[in-house]
C-alpha positions as CSV (number, residue, x, y, z in Angstrom):
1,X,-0.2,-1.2,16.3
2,X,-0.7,-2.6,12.9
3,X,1.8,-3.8,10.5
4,X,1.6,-3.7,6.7
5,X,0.5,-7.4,7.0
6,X,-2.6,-6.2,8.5
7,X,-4.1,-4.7,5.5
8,X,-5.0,-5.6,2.1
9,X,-3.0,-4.1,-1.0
10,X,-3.9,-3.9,-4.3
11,X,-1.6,-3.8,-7.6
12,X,-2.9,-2.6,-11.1
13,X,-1.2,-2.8,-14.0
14,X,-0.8,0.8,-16.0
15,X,-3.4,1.8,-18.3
16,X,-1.3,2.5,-21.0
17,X,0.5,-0.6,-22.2
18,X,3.7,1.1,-23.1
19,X,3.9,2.2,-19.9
20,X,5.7,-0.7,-17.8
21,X,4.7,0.1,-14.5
22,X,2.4,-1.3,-11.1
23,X,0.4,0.8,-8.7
24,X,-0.1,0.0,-6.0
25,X,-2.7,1.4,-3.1
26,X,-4.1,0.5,0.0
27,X,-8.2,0.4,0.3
28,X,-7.7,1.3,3.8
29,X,-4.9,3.7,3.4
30,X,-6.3,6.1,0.8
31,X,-3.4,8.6,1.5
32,X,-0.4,6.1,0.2
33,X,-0.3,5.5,-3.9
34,X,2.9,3.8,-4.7
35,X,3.9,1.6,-7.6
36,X,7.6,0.2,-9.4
37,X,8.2,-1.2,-12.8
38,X,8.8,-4.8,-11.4
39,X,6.5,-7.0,-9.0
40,X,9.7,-7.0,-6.4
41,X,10.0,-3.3,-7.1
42,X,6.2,-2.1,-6.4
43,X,6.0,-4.9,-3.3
44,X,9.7,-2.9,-1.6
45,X,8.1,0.4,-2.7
46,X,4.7,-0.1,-0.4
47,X,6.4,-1.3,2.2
48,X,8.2,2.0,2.5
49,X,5.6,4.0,2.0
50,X,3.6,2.1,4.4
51,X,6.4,2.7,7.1
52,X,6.8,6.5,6.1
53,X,3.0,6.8,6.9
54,X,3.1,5.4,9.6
55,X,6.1,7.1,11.1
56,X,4.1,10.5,10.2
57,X,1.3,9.7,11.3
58,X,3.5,8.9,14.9
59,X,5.0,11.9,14.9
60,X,1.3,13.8,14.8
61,X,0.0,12.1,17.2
62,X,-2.1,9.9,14.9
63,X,-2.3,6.2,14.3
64,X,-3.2,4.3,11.4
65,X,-6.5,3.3,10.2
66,X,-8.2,0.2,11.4
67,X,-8.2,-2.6,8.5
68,X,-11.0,-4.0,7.2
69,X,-11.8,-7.2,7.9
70,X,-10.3,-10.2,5.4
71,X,-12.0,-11.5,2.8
72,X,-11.8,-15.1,1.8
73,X,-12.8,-16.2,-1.8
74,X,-12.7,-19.9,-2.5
């Protein structure tokens, strides 16, 4: 089983700079777009959207995605 540690996230600042607000999404998870108006928020936010995926997916009989592998950039 994986954990949210497994998998890379990535967090975009809006578009519109009067908007104050963070997406967030998962390049392996295509199905889970979250976000929050604070770094702190957006990080709590993916987490529990990660685990309500993954709880769903459980409950279907599913399993989550296999991550890709890590990148390292130096």
């Amino acid at each position: 089983m994986f954990t949210i540690e497994d998998y890379e996230i990535v967090i975009t600042p809006a578009i519109d700079k009067d908007e104050h607000w963070l997406y967030v999404r998962f390049p392996d998870i295509p199905e889970i777009l979250t976000g929050g108006s604070t770094i702190d928020e957006a990080i709590a936010n993916a987490k529990e959207a990660f685990a309500c995926h993954s709880e769903a997916l459980g409950k279907q009989g599913k399993e989550l995605p296999m991550p890709s592998p890590r990148k390292v950039c130096a």
